[in-house]
N, C-alpha and C positions, 0 to 999 in steps of 0.2 A: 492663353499663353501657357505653355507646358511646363510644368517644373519638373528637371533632377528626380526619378523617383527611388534614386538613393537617398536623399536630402529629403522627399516627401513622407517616407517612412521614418526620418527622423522628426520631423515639424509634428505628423502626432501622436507621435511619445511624449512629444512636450508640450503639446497642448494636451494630453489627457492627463499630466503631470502638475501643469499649472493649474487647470481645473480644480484639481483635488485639496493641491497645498493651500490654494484659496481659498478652499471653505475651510480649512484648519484657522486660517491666517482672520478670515471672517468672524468666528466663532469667538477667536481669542481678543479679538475687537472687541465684541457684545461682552464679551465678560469684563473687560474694563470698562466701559462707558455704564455698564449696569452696575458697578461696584461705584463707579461716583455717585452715580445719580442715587443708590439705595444712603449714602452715605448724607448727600446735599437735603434728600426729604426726609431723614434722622432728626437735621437741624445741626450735624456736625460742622465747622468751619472746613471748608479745604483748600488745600492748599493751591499755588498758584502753579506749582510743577504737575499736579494732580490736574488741574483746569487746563493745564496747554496737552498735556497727555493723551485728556476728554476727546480735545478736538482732534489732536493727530490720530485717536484711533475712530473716531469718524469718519476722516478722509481715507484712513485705511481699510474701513470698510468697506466703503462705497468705491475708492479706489479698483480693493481687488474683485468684485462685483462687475463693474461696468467695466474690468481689463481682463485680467489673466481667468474668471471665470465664466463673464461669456463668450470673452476670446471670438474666434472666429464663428461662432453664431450670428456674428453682427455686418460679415464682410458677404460683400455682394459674390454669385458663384461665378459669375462668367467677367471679365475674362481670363482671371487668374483661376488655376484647379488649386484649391484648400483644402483638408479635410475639416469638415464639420462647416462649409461657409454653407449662410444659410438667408442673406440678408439684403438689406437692397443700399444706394448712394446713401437715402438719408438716414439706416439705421447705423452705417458706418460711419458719418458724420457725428452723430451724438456720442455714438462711443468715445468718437475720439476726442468733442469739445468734453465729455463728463470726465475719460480717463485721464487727460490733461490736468484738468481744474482740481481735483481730487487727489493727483498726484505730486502734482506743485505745490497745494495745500499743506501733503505733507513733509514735502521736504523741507518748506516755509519754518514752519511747526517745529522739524528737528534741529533748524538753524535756530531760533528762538530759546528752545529746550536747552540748548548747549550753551548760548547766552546768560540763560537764566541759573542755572548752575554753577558757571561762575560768578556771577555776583554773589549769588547767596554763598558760595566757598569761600573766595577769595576776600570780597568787602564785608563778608557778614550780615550784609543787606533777610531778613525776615523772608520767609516761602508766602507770601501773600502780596496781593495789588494793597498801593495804598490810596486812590484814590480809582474815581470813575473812568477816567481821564487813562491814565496808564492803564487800566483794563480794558478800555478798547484800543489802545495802540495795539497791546500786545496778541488779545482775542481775537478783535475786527478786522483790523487791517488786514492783516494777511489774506482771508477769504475774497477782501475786494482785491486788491493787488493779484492774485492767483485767478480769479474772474475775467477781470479784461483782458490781463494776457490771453487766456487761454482764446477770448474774442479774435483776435486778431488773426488766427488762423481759418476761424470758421468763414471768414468775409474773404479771405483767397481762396477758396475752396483747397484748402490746403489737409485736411484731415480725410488720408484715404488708406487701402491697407497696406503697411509696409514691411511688409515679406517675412513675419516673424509667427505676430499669434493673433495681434489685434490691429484696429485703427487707430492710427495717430496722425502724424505730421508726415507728411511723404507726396508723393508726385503721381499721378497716374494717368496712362498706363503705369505699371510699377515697372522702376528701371529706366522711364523715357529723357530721365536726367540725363543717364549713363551714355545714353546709345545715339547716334545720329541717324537711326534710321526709323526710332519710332517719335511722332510727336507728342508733346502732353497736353492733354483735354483739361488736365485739375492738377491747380500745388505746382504752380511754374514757379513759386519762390519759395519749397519749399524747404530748398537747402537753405537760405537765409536765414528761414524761419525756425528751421532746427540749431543751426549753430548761433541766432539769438538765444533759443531757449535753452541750450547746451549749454551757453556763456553764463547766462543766471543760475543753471544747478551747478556750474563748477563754483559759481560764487558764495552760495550759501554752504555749499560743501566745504569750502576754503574757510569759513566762519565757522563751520562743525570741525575741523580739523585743527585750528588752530585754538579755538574753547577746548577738544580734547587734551591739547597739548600743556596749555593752562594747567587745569584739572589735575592731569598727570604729575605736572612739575610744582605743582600747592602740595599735591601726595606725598611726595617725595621730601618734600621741605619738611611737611608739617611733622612727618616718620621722624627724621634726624631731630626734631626740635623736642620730641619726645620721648627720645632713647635718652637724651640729656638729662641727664640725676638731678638740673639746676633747675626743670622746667615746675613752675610754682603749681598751685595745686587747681585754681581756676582753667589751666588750660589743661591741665591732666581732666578736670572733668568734660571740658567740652570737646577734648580731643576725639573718643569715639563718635561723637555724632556730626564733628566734619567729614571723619574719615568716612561714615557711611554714606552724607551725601555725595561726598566726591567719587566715590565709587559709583554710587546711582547714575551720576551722571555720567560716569567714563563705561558702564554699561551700555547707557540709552544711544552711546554713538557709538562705540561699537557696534552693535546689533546694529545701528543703519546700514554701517560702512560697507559690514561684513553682505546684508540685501543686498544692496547697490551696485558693488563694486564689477560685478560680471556684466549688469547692462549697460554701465558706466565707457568700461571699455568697448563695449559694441559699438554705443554713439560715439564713439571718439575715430571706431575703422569706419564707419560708415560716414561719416562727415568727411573727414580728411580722405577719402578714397572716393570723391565724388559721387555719393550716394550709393554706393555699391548695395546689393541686396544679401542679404543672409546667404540666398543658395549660392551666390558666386564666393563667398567668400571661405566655405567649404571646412568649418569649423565645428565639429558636432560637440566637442567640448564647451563651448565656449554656450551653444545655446543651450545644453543640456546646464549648466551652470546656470544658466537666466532663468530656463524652465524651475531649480529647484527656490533659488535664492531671491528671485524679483518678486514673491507671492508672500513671502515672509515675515515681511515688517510686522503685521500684524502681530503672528506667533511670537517674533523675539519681544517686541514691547512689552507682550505680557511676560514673557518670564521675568522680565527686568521688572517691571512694576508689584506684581505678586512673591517675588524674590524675598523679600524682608520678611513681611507677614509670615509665608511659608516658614520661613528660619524662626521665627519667632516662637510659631506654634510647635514647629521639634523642640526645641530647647526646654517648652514648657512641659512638652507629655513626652520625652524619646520612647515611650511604651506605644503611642498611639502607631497607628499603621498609617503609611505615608500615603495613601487613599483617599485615607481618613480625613486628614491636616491637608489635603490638595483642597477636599473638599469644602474643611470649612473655611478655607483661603478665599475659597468662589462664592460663600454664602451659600450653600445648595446643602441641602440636609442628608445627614448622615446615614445610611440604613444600621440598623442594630448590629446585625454581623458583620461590621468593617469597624466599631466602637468596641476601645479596651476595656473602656468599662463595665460594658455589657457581657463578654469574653469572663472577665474577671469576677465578676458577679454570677455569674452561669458557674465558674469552676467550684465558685465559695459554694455555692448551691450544691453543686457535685459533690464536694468533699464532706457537707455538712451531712447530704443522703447518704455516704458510705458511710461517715462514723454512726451513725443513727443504726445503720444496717448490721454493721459489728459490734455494738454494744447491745444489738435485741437478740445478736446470735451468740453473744457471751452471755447473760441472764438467759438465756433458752437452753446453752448448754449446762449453766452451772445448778439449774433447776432439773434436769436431766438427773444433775450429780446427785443429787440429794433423793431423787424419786426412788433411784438402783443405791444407796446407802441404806434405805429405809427397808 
C-alpha cells in the first residue's frame, strides 16, 4: 500500500526524532532507578513516592525502548512502505503487547503518584507503606492489572502497525476499518479495543487531573493561611515542607500532562473518525508534536525528581559550577577542572608562587642596593 510521500517525508523526521528523545528519556530513567537503588543498598529508608517513581521509570524505560526507539524496526515491510520497517507479524506483535503493558504501567504509576501526594499533603498521612499488605496494593497490582489488559489484545490479533511509528492496537490491512473495499486479515475489533483502552487512560487521567487540582487548591489555601500574622508557630514550621511536597507532586503531573497531551488528542481523532490513519488526517503538527513530547516522560520525571537535590546543592556552594552540582545530583564523580575547590586551591597556589616570586625579586634588588652602595 503506498503512502502520501509528502506525509512519508514527514513520518521520518519523526521517527528519527523519536529515536533520539528516547534514549534522552532512556537515560534519564537509568539515572532514577540507579539513584534509588544506590540509595536502598546505603540502607537509607525510602520513601514510598521514591518507590512508585522506581517503578514508573522502569515502565518508562522499557516503554520508550520497545516504542518510540525501535519504532518501526519492529513492523513488517510489505505491505505498508515505512521508513526503517524492518520486521515481521510476530516482531510487531510483541512490540505492541510490551509497548502496551509498559505504557499503561506508567500511566497506572502516574495515577497512583498523584493519589499518593495527596494524601500525604492533604491528610498528612507519612511518605512511606505501612504495612506488606498496602505495599503490594500499591507496587503489585498495577503491573497485573496492566498485564492482562494488555492480554486481551494479543488473542484478537489486534496489535499491528498503526500508521504512526510503531505497533499497537489497530487493524490490518492498515485502514481496512475505514474502507469498504479492503477486507481485515487482523484487529477486526480493534476499534473496540482501542476506545476500551482510551476509556481506562481517560480514567486514570481524570484521577491525575483532579489530584492535580487538589494539590493546587491545598497550595493556595495553605499560602493564604500563612501570610496570616495569626498562623502559630508549629505550622510556620511545617509550612515549607508541605509546600515543597505539593509542588513535587504538581510537578510530576505536569510533566505527564504536558508528554501526553498531543498523543492524547490523536487517539481521540482517530477513534471518533472511525480509525482514520495519520496520513489522511494531514496533520504534521500534530505528529511532529507526538514525535517530540510522547518520548519524554522519562526526561521530565527526572528533572522533577533530581529538582530539590539540585536546589539544594546551589544553595550550599553558589561558587560551584552548575556541572559540577548536575553532577553530584547523579552520584557520578566530579573531574577536578569542573570542582571550585580545586579552581580555588590552584589560584591560592598561583598567588602564593607570585608573592614568593616578588619578595626574592625585592631581596635580590635590595641586595643589588647595597653591592653599588659599597
Amino acid at each position: 500500500m503506498a503512502v502520501d510521500e509528502n506525509y512519508s517525508s514527514h513520518q521520518r523526521n519523526c521517527i528519527i526524532i523519536m529515536k533520539a528523545v528516547s534514549v534522552l528519556s532512556m537515560v534519564s530513567s537509568y539515572f532514577i532507578t540507579r539513584d534509588v537503588l544506590i540509595r536502598f543498598h546505603s540502607g537509607e529508608r525510602i520513601r514510598l513516592t521514591h518507590k512508585i517513581v522506581f517503578e514508573l521509570s522502569v515502565a518508562n524505560f522499557w516503554g520508550s525502548f520497545f516504542g518510540p526507539f525501535l519504532s518501526t524496526w519492529m513492523v513488517p515491510p510489505d505491505p505498508v512502505e515505512v521508513y526503517g520497517a524492518a520486521g515481521t507479524t510476530a516482531t510487531c506483535t510483541a512490540q505492541g503487547f510490551l509497548e502496551n503493558f509498559f505504557y499503561g504501567l506508567g500511566v497506572a504509576m502516574n495515577a497512583i503518584l498523584a493519589i499518593t501526594y495527596c494524601t500525604i499533603v492533604t491528610l498528612g498521612r507519612p511518605d512511606s507503606t505501612r504495612n506488606r499488605r498496602e505495599f503490594w496494593l500499591i507496587l503489585g497490582l498495577p503491573p497485573l492489572l496492566t498485564f492482562f489488559l494488555a492480554c486481551k489484545p494479543l488473542f484478537d490479533q489486534a496489535y499491528n502497525y498503526t500508521g504512526l511509528s510503531v505497533c499497537s492496537i489497530g487493524e490490518y490491512p492498515l485502514g481496512c476499518l475505514n474502507s469498504d473495499q479492503v477486507e481485515c486479515t487482523r484487529g477486526d475489533n480493534a476499534k473496540y479495543l482501542k476506545i476500551a483502552r482510551f476509556s481506562l487512560v481517560c480514567l486514570a487521567n481524570l484521577v491525575i487531573v483532579l489530584g492535580m487540582g487538589i494539590l493546587v487548591r491545598h497550595l493556595i489555601k495553605q499560602e493564604k493561611r500563612f501570610r496570616n500574622a495569626a498562623a502559630n508557630a508549629r505550622n510556620t514550621l511545617l509550612g515549607p515542607l508541605a509546600s515543597q511536597a505539593t509542588w513535587q507532586g504538581i510537578w510530576y503531573v505536569a510533566a505527564f500532562m504536558l508528554c501526553w497531551l498531543p498523543w492524547y488528542i490523536w487517539q481521540w481523532v482517530r477513534v471518533t473518525n472511525n480509525m482514520v490513519t495519520a496520513a489522511d488526517v494531514d496533520s504534521e503538527m500534530l505528529i511532529y508534536a507526538i514525535s517530540f513530547t510522547q518520548p519524554t516522560q522519562g526526561f521530565a520525571n527526572a528533572l522533577v525528581f533530581f529538582r530539590p537535590r539540585y536546589l539544594k546543592f546551589r544553595s550550599r556552594d553558589e561558587d560551584d559550577f552548575r556541572i559540577a552540582s548536575i553532577l553530584r545530583v547523579l552520584n557520578l564523580r566530579v573531574p577536578s577542572v569542573l570542582d571550585a575547590e580545586w579552581w580555588q586551591s590552584s589560584q591560592n597556589v598561583e598567588k602564593s608562587r607570585t608573592d614568593s616570586e616578588s619578595v626574592d625579586e625585592s631581596i635580590k634588588s635590595t641586595t643589588l642596593l647595597r653591592v653599588d652602595a659599597r
